[in-house]
C-alpha positions as CSV (number, residue, x, y, z in Angstrom):
1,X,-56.0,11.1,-70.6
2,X,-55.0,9.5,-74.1
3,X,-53.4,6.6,-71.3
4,X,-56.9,6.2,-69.7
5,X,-58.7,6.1,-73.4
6,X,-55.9,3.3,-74.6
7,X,-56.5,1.4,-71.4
8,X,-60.3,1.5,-71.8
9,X,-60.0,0.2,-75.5
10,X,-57.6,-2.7,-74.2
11,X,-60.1,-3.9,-71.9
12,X,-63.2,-3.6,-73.8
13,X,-65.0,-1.2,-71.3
14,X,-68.0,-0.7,-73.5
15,X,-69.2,-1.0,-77.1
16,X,-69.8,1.9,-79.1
17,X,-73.0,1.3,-80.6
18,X,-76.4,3.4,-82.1
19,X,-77.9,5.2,-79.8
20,X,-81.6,3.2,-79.7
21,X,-84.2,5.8,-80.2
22,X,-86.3,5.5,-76.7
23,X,-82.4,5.8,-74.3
24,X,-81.5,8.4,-72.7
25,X,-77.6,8.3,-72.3
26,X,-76.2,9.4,-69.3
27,X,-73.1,11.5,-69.8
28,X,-69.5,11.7,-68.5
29,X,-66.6,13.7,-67.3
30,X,-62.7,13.4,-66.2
31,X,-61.4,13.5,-62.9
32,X,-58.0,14.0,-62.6
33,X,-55.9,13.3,-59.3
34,X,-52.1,14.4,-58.8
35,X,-50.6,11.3,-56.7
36,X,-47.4,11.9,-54.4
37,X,-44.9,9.7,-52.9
38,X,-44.6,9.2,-49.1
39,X,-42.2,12.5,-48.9
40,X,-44.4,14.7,-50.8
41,X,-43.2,14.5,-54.0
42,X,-44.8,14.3,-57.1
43,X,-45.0,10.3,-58.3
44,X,-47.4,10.6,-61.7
45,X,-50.8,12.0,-62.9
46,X,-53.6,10.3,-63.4
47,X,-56.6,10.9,-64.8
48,X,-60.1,9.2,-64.8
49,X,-63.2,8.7,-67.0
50,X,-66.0,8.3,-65.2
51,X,-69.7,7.9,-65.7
52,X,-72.1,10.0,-64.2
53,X,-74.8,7.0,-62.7
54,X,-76.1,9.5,-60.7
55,X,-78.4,10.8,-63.6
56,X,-80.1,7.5,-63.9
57,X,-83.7,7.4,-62.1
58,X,-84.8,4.4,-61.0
59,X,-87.9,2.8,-62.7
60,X,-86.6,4.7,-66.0
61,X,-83.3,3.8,-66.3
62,X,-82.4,0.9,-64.7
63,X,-84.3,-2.0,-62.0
64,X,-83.5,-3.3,-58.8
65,X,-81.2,-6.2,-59.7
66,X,-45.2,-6.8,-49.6
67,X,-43.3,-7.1,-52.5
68,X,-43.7,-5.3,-55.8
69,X,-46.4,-3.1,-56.4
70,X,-48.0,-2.1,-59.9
71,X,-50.5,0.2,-61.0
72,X,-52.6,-0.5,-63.2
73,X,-53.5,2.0,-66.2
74,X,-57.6,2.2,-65.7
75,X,-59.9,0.8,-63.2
76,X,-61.8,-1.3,-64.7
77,X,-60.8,-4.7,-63.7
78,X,-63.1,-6.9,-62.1
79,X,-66.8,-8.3,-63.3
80,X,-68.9,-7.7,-66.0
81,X,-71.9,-5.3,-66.3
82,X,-74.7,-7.3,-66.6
83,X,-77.1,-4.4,-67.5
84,X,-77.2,-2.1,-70.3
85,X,-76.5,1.3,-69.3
86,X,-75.6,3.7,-72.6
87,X,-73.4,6.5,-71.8
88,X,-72.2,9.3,-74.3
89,X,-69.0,8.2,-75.3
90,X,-65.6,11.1,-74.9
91,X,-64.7,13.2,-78.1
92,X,-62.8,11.0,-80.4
93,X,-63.6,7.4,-78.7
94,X,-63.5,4.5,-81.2
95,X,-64.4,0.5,-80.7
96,X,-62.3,-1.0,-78.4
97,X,-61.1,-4.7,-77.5
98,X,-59.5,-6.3,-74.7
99,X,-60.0,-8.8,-71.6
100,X,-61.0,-8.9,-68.0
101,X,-58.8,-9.1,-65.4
102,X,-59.6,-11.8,-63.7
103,X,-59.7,-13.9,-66.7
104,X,-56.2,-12.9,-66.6
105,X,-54.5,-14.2,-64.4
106,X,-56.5,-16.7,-64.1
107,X,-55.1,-18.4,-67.3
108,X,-51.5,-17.6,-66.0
109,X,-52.4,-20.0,-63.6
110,X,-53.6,-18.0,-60.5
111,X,-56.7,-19.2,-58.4
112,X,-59.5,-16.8,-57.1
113,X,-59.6,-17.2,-53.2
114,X,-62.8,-18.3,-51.8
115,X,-62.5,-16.0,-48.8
116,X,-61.6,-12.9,-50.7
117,X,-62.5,-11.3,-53.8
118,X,-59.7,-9.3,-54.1
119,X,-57.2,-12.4,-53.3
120,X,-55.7,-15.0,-55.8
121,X,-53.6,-17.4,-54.8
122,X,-50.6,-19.6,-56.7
123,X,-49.4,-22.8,-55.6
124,X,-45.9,-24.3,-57.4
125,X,-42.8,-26.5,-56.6
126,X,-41.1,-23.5,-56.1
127,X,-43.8,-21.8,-53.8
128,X,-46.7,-19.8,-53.1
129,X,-47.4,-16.8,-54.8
130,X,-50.3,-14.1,-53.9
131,X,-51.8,-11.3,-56.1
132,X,-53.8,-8.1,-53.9
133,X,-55.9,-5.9,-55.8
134,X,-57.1,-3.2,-54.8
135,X,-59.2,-0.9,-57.3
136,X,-56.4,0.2,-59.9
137,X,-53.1,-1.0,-57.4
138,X,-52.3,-4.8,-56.5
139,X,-49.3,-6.2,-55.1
140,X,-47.6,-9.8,-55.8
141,X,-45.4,-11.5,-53.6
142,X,-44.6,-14.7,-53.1
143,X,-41.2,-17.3,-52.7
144,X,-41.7,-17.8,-56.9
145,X,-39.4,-14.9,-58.7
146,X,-39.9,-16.5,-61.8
147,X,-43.7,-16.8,-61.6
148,X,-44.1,-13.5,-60.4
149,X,-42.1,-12.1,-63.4
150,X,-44.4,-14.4,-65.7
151,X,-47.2,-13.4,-64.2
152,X,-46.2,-9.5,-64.6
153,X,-45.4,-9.9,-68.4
154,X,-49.1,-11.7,-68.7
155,X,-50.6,-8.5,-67.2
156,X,-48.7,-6.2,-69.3
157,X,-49.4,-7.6,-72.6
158,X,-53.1,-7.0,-71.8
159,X,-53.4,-3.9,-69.6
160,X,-51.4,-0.6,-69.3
161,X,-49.1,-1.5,-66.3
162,X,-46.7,0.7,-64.4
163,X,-43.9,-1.5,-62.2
164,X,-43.4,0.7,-59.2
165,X,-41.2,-1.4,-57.5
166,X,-40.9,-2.6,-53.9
167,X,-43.4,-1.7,-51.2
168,X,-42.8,1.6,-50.0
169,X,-46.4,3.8,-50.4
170,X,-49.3,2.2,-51.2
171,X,-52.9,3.6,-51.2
172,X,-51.6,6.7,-48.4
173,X,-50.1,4.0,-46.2
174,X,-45.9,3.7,-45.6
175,X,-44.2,0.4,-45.2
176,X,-40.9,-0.1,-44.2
177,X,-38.8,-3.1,-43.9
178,X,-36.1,-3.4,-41.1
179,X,-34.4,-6.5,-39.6
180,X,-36.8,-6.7,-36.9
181,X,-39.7,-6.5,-39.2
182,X,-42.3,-4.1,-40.9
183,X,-43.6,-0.9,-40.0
184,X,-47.0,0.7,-41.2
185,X,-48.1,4.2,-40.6
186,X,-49.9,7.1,-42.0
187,X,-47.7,9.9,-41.1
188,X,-48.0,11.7,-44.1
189,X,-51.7,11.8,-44.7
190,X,-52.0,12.3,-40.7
191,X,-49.9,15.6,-41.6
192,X,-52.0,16.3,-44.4
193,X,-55.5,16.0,-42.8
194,X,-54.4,18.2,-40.1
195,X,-53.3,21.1,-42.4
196,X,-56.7,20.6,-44.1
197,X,-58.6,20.8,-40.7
198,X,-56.6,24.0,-40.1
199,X,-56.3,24.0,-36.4
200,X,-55.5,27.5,-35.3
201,X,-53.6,26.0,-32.2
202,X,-50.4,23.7,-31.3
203,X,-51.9,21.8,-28.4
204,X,-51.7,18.1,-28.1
205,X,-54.0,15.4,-26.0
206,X,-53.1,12.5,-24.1
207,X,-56.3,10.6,-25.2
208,X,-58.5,10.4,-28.4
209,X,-61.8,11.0,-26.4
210,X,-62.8,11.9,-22.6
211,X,-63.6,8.7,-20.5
212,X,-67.2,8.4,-20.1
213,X,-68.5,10.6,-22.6
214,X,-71.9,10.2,-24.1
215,X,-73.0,12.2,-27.1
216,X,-76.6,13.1,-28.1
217,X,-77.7,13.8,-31.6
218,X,-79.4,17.0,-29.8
219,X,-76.4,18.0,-27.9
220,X,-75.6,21.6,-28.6
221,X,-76.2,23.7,-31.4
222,X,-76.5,22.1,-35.1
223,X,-73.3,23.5,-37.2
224,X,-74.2,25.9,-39.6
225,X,-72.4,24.2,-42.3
226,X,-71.2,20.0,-41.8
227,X,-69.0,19.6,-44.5
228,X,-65.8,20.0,-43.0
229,X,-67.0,18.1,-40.0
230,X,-68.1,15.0,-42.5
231,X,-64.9,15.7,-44.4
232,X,-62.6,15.0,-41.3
233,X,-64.7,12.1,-40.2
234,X,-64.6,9.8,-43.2
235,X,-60.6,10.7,-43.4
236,X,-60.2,9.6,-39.7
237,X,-62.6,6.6,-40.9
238,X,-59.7,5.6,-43.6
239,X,-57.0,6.8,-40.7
240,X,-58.1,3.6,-38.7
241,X,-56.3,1.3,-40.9
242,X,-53.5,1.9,-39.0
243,X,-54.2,3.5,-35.9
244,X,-56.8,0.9,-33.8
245,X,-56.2,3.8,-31.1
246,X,-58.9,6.0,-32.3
247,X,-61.5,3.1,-33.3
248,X,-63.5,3.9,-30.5
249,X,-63.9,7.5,-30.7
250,X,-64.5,8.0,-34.5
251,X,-67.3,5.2,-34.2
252,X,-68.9,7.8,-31.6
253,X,-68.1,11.0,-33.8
254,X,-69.3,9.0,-37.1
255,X,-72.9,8.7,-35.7
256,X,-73.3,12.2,-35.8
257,X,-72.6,12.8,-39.5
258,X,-76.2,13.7,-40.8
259,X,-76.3,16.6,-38.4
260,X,-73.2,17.5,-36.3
261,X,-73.3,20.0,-33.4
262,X,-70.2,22.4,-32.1
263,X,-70.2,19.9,-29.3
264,X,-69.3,17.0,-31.9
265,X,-66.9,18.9,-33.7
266,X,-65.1,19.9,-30.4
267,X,-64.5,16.6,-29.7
268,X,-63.6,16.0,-33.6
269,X,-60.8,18.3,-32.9
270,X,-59.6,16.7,-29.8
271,X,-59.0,13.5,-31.9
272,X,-56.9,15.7,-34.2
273,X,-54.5,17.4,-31.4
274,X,-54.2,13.2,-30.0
275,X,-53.3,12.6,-33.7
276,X,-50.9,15.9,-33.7
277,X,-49.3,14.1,-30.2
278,X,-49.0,10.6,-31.6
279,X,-48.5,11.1,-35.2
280,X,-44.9,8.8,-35.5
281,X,-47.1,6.2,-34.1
282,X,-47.0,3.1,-36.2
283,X,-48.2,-0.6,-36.6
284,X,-45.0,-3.2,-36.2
285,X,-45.4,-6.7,-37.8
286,X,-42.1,-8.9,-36.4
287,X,-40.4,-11.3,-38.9
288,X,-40.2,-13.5,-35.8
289,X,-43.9,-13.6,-34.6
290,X,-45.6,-16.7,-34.1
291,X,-48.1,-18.0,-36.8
292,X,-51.1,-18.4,-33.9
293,X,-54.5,-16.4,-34.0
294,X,-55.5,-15.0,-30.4
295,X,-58.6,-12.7,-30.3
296,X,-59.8,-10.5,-27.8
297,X,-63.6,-9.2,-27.1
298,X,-65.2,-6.3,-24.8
299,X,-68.5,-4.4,-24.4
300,X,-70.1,-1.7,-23.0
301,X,-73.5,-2.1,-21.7
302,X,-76.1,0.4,-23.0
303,X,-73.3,3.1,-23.3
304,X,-75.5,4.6,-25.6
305,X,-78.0,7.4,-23.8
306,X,-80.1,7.8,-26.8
307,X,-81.3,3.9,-27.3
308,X,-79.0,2.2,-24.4
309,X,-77.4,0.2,-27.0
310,X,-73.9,-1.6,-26.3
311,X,-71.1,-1.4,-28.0
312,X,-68.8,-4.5,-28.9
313,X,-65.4,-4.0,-29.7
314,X,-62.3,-6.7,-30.8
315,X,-59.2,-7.3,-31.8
316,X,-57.5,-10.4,-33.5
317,X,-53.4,-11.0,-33.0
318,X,-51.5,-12.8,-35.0
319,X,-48.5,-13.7,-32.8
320,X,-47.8,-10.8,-31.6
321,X,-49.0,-8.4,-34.4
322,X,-52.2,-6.4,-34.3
323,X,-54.3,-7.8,-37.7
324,X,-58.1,-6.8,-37.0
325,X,-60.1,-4.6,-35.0
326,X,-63.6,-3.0,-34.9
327,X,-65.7,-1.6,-33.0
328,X,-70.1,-1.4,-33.4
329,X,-73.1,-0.3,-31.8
330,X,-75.1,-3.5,-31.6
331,X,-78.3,-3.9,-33.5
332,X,-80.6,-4.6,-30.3
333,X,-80.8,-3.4,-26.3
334,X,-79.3,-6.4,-24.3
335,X,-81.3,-7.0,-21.2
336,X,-77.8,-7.5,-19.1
337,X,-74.1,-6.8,-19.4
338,X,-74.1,-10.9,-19.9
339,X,-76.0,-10.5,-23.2
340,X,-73.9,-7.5,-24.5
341,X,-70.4,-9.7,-23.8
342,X,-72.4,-12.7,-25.7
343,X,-73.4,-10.3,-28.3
344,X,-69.8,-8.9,-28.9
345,X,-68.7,-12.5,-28.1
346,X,-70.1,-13.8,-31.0
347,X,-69.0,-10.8,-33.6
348,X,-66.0,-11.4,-32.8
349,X,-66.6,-15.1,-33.5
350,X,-67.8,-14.7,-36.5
351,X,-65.0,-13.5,-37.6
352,X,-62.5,-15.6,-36.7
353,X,-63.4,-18.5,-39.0
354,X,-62.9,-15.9,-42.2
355,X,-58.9,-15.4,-40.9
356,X,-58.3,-18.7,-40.1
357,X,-59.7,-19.1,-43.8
358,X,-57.5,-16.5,-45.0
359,X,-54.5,-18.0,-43.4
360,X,-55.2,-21.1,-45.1
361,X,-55.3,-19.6,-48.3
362,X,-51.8,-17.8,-47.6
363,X,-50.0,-21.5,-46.6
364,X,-50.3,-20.8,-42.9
365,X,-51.5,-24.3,-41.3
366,X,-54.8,-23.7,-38.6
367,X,-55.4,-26.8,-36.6
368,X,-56.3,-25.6,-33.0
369,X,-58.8,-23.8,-31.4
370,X,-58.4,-19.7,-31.2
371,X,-58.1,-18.3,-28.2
372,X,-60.9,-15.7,-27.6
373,X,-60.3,-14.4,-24.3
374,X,-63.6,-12.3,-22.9
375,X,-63.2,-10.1,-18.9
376,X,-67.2,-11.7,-18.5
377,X,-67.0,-14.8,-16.9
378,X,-71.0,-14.8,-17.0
379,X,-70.6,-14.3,-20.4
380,X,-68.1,-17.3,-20.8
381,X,-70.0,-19.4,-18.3
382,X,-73.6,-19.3,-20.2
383,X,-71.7,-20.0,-23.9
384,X,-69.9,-22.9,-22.6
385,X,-73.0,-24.2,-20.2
386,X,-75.8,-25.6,-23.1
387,X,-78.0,-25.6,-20.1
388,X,-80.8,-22.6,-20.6
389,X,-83.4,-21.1,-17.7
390,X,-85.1,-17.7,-17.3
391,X,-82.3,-15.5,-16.7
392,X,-80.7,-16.8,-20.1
393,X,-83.6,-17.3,-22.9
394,X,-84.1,-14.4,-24.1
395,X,-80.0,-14.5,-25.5
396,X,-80.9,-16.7,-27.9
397,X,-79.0,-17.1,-31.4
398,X,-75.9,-15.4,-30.0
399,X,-75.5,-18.6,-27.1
400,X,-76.0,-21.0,-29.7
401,X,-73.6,-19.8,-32.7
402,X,-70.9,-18.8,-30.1
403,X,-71.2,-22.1,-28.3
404,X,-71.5,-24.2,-31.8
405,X,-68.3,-22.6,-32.6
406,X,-66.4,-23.6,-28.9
407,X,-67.8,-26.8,-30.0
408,X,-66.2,-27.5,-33.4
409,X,-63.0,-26.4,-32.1
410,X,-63.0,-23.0,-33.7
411,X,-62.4,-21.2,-30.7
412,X,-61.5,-21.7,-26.9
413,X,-62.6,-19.4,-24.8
414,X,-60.8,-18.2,-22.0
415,X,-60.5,-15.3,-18.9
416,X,-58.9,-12.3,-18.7
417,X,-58.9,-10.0,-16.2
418,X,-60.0,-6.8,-16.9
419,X,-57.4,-4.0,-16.0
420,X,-58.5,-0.4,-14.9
421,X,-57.6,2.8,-16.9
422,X,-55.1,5.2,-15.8
């Protein structure tokens, strides 16, 4: 706690000021969090000072408008509160001063990326050197040793920094480094969800979810209470990061949050006993993978038996690691299976540009076309064919941006057959 107070005084947080007669402050409490290494052990303890917006009513208080890793002391790093909010200050606080970070390292030299808030990017003789932050955590790395230790000295003259080293466990996910490459996973907070979720049997699944199931929000009987089902959801939802192979179910589960039935939470607990079967699984990046982006696109037309919505789904290589994936309900019925593959066609498109952006930022040359390979050859043949007639008209805006892309040399697209599942 007295870490978190000298951290918030260092970085000029607030202002402790008169409290103007016609405020109402809204108050504040600690939240304290023991963190753990990979193995279980105990790493530090951390505590948090939070404020407690959730008092504030609107109209009355406010308007509408790989490589080292270090920790920083308190969160509050990025951007400046451009409202007044007055909050009663904890027992003993005093004025403090300090800096942002971004103003930081930005006078050390760094650049903010254009592409990602959380990126900032360093460009010397010597090489290129990236900062990641994420919330209180950010990694450097980068071919520089000597800027990297410069910049590290920079950031702990102004903020309460912890060196923890090389990349090992960061933010629940493990990283390993072999001579073939890196490993990610999520063993230990697989192992941990699963003891929370407190399965009273050992059984394992072959698959994440039944082929060709189709859930209803009035399937079944409402559970009498959802928290544990909403609890196991948004840690499968975090999960993903690293396991793309249950994407697809905990999209279907996560519609169902609001008001889950015991015919939800079965199927819930079948993603758990696949997890229980797979949970060594991990994602492997090889040193030796090519630098080329390849992305992949599917669909399922009006899978959906409550508003016969599709579903689009993707996933983006790099060489030949696994980089992005998602799958979505799409926002509107598609008339044919052709407009659902257009539809997922272009999410996917959309985000290609961003990587190849990203890559750019990194040092990573892009200079030909993506591969985005699609099992719809209508789909491929009206995006490529600028020709329009009835059966094609009402696609609209999803031809165009797709095909304005094929046409700038942002991506090729290509066909691949679709294979059956066993």
């Amino acid at each position: 706690m007295a870490e978190e107070i000298a951290a918030l005084e260092r970085t000029h947080t607030w202002d402790l000021v008169p409290r103007p007669a016609n405020v109402r402050p809204i108050t504040c409490k600690w939240v304290y969090k023991v963190k753990t290494r990979s193995d279980g052990s105990l790493e530090r303890y951390k505590a948090r000072l939070v404020a407690r917006g959730f008092q504030q009513e609107h109209g009355h208080d406010y308007d509408e408008t790989f490589a080292p890793v270090l920790d920083v002391k308190n969160a509050f790093l990025n951007g400046e509160l451009r409202e007044e909010v007055y909050m009663q200050p904890p027992p003993g606080y005093f004025v403090p001063e300090g800096m942002r970070f971004a103003s930081v390292v930005t006078a050390a030299g760094f650049s903010a990326s254009a592409h990602d808030p959380a990126l900032f990017v360093h460009t010397s003789p010597r090489g290129r050197t990236l900062l990641l932050l994420y919330v209180d955590d950010m990694i450097i790395t980068g071919d520089d040793s000597q800027y990297i230790a410069f910049v590290k000295a920079c950031l702990n003259e102004t903020f309460l920094m912890s060196d923890l080293g090389p990349l090992s466990f960061f933010l629940g996910i493990e990283f390993s480094s072999m001579p073939e490459g890196f490993y990610l996973s999520q063993e230990k907070y697989i192992q941990d969800l699963l003891d929370r979720a407190s399965l009273t049997d050992h059984r394992t699944v072959e698959t994440p979810m039944e082929l060709n199931v189709h859930l209803r929000a009035t399937d079944d009987e409402p559970l009498e209470d959802p928290t544990r089902y909403r609890h196991i959801v948004g840690s499968l939802v975090y999960l993903g990061v690293t396991r793309p192979d249950i994407s697809h179910a905990v999209h279907i589960l996560s519609q169902f949050v609001s008001a889950p039935s015991h015919l939800h939470y079965s199927h819930l607990l079948r993603v758990l006993r696949y997890l229980r079967g797979t949970i060594s699984r991990r994602l492997f990046f090889p040193r030796s993978s090519s630098l080329h982006l390849t992305a992949y696109c599917d669909a399922t037309w009006a899978s959906d038996p409550s508003d016969r919505r599709s579903l689009s789904a993707y996933c983006v290589f790099l060489g030949g690691s696994l980089i992005a994936w998602k799958t979505k309900k799409q926002v509107a019925v598609s008339r044919s299976s052709a407009e659902a593959e257009l539809r997922a066609m272009a999410f996917v498109t959309a985000e290609v540009p961003w990587l190849r952006w990203l890559l750019e930022d990194f040092g990573v040359s892009v200079s030909v076309p993506t591969p985005l390979l699609s099992d719809s050859t209508g789909a491929i043949s009206i995006a490529r064919d600028p020709v329009k007639h009835e059966l094609t008209k009402h696609i609209g805006v999803n031809i165009s941006y797709t095909r304005s892309q094929v046409h700038d040399g942002v991506i090729a697209l290509q066909y691949v057959p679709r294979i059956a599942a066993g």
